[in-house]
N, C-alpha and C positions, 0 to 999 in steps of 0.2 A: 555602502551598506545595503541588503536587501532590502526591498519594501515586505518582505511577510519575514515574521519573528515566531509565529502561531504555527502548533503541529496538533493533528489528529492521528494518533497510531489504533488500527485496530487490533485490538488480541482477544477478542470474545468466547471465540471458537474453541473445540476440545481438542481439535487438533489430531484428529482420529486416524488419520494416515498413514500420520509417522509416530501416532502413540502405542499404534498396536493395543495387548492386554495388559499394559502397566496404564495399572488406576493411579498412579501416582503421578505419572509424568505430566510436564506442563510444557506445551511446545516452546515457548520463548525463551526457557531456559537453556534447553537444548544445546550439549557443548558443541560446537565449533572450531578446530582446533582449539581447543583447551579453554573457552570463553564462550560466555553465554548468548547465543544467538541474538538477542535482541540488544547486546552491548553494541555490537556491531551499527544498529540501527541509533543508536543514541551518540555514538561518535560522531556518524557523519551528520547527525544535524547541527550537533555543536558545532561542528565546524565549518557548517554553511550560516549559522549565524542564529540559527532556530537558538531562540529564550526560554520558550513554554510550549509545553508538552500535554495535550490532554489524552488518556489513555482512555479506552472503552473495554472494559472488562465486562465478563459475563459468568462463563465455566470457573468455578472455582476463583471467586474473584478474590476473597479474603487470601489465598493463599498468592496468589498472582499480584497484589497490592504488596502483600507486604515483601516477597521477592525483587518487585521492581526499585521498590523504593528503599533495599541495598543496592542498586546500582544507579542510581541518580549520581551524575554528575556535581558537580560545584557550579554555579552558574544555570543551572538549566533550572524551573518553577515546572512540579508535575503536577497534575490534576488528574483526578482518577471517577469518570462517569461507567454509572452502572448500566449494562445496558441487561434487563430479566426478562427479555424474550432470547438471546441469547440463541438458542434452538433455531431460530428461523436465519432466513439468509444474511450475507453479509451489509445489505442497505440497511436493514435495520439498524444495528451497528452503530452504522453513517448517523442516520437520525438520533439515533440517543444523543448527539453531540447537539444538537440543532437547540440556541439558546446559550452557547456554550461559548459561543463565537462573535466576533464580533467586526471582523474584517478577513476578508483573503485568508486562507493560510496551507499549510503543505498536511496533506492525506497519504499516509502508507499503513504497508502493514507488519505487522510484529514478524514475520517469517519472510522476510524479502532482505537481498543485500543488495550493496548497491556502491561499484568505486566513488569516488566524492565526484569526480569530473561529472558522474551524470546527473546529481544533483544541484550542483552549479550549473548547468546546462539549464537546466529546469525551471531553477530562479532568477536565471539571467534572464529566459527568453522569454518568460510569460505573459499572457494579456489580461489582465484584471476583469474585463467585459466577458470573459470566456471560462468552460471549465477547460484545463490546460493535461493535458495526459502526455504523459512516459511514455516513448513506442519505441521499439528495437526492429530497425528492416533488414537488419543481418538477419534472414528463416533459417539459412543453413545452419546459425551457430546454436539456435535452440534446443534445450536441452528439451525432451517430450514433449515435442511441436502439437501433439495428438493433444496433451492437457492443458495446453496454452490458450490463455485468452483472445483471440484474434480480430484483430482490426482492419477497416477498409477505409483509405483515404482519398480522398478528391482534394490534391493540392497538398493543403494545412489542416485542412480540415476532415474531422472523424465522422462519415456518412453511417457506417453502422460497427457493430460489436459485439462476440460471440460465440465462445469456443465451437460451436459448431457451422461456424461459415465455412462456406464453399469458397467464396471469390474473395480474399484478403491481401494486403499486402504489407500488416505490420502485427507485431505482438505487443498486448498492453504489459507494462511492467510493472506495474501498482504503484506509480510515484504518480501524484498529480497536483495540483495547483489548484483552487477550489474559490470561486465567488459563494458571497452568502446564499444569495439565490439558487443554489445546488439542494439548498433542503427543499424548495419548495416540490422543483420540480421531482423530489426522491418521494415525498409522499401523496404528489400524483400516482407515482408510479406504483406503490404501495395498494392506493385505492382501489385503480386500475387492474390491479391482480385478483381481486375477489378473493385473497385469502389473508390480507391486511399484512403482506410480507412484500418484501422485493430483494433483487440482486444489486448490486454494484452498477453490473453491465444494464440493468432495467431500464435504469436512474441516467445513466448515459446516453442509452440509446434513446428516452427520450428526450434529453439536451440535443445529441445529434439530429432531430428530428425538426429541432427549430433554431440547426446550425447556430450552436452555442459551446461547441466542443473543437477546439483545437490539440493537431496531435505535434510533439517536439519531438523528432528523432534525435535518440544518443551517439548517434553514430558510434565511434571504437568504441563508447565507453560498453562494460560488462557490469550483470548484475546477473542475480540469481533466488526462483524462489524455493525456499525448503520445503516443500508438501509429503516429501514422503523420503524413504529413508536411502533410496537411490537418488536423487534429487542432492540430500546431504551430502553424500560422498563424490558425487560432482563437484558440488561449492569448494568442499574439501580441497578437492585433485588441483582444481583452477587456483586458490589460492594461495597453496602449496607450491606452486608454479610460478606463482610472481604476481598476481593479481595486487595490489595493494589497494587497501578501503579509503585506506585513510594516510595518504602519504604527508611525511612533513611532521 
């Protein structure tokens, strides 16, 4: 059995990308061959052993609650934190959870897929002393390397992180493995910004900073994130093709 049982998904965002001018749309629902994008993400954590589920809603979150909570599984315990900054970056987010938790547990996000190998991958190999990040060192197979989050490693370890690095040599996938101690250093970074917000990559980069962040490559494994509506029809092509999320 895993040691984390504990999920953070974020979905706060409006998801502007691939919403275009439909005020109605809600990104996690978003079909996917014929299934709603975020079912995908709730398969595979059942089936890496994840129990409980806390959601961080923001944009339209009454409508987003009671959506998700038609697709809750049997077995899975959902929790739904609100996060009403919403507006500001994806750390925030993070933070709304802080309090929420209470050991280790696995962080994605509502618009990410992901075959199960890479998240067994994930929770096989992680170190509890460490934040533990998802990295893909396959660059060629990236789908718009240009809007990918980019990471630089020395070894195992994540020296820095940042869609606009020059010298990288992995992409983050938004799967990661999280000590409690991830909040604190999120609302350093919060501080730090003078605008009482931070990013994801903020929050990391200052873990990396005092070599606290370990990176896991997936090697084969495939994953993909939905941001926009070319992006979608990738995921599509690929899994149309044989990809499978959740085999078994």
């Amino acid at each position: 059995m895993t040691a984390i049982s504990e999920a953070v998904i974020l979905m706060a965002g409006e998801g502007s990308r691939l919403r275009g001018s439909d005020s109605t749309f809600l990104k996690p629902f978003v079909p996917v061959l014929g299934r709603p994008l975020i079912s995908y993400a709730l398969d595979t954590l059942i089936r890496a052993g994840i129990t409980s589920v806390n959601f961080v809603v923001g944009y339209e979150s009454g409508r987003m609650i009671e959506q998700v909570k038609q697709l809750i599984p049997s077995g899975l315990s959902a929790s739904f934190i609100e996060n009403r900054d919403w507006q500001k970056q994806n750390g925030i987010s993070l933070l709304a959870a802080a309090g929420h938790l209470s050991k280790p547990f696995l962080l994605t996000m509502s618009d990410h897929l992901f075959d199960a190998a890479v998240v067994d991958r994930l929770l096989d190999s992680f170190d509890s002393d460490f934040l533990n990040i998802g990295v893909d060192q396959k660059l060629d197979s990236i789908f718009d390397l240009e809007d990918a989050m980019k990471v630089r490693t020395r070894g195992n370890r994540v020296t820095d992180i940042g869609k606009k690095l020059r010298d990288y040599d992995a992409i983050d996938i938004g799967l990661f493995v999280c000590p409690l101690e991830i909040f604190d250093y999120f609302e350093r970074a919060k501080s730090r910004s003078g605008r009482n917000d931070c990013s994801l990559a903020d929050g990391v980069r200052l873990m990396a900073g005092n070599d606290k962040v370990r990176a896991i490559d997936i090697g084969d494994g495939w994953w993909q994130d939905v941001d926009t509506p070319s992006m979608l029809r990738h995921a599509e092509r690929k899994m149309s093709a044989g990809y499978e999320l959740n085999p078994g």
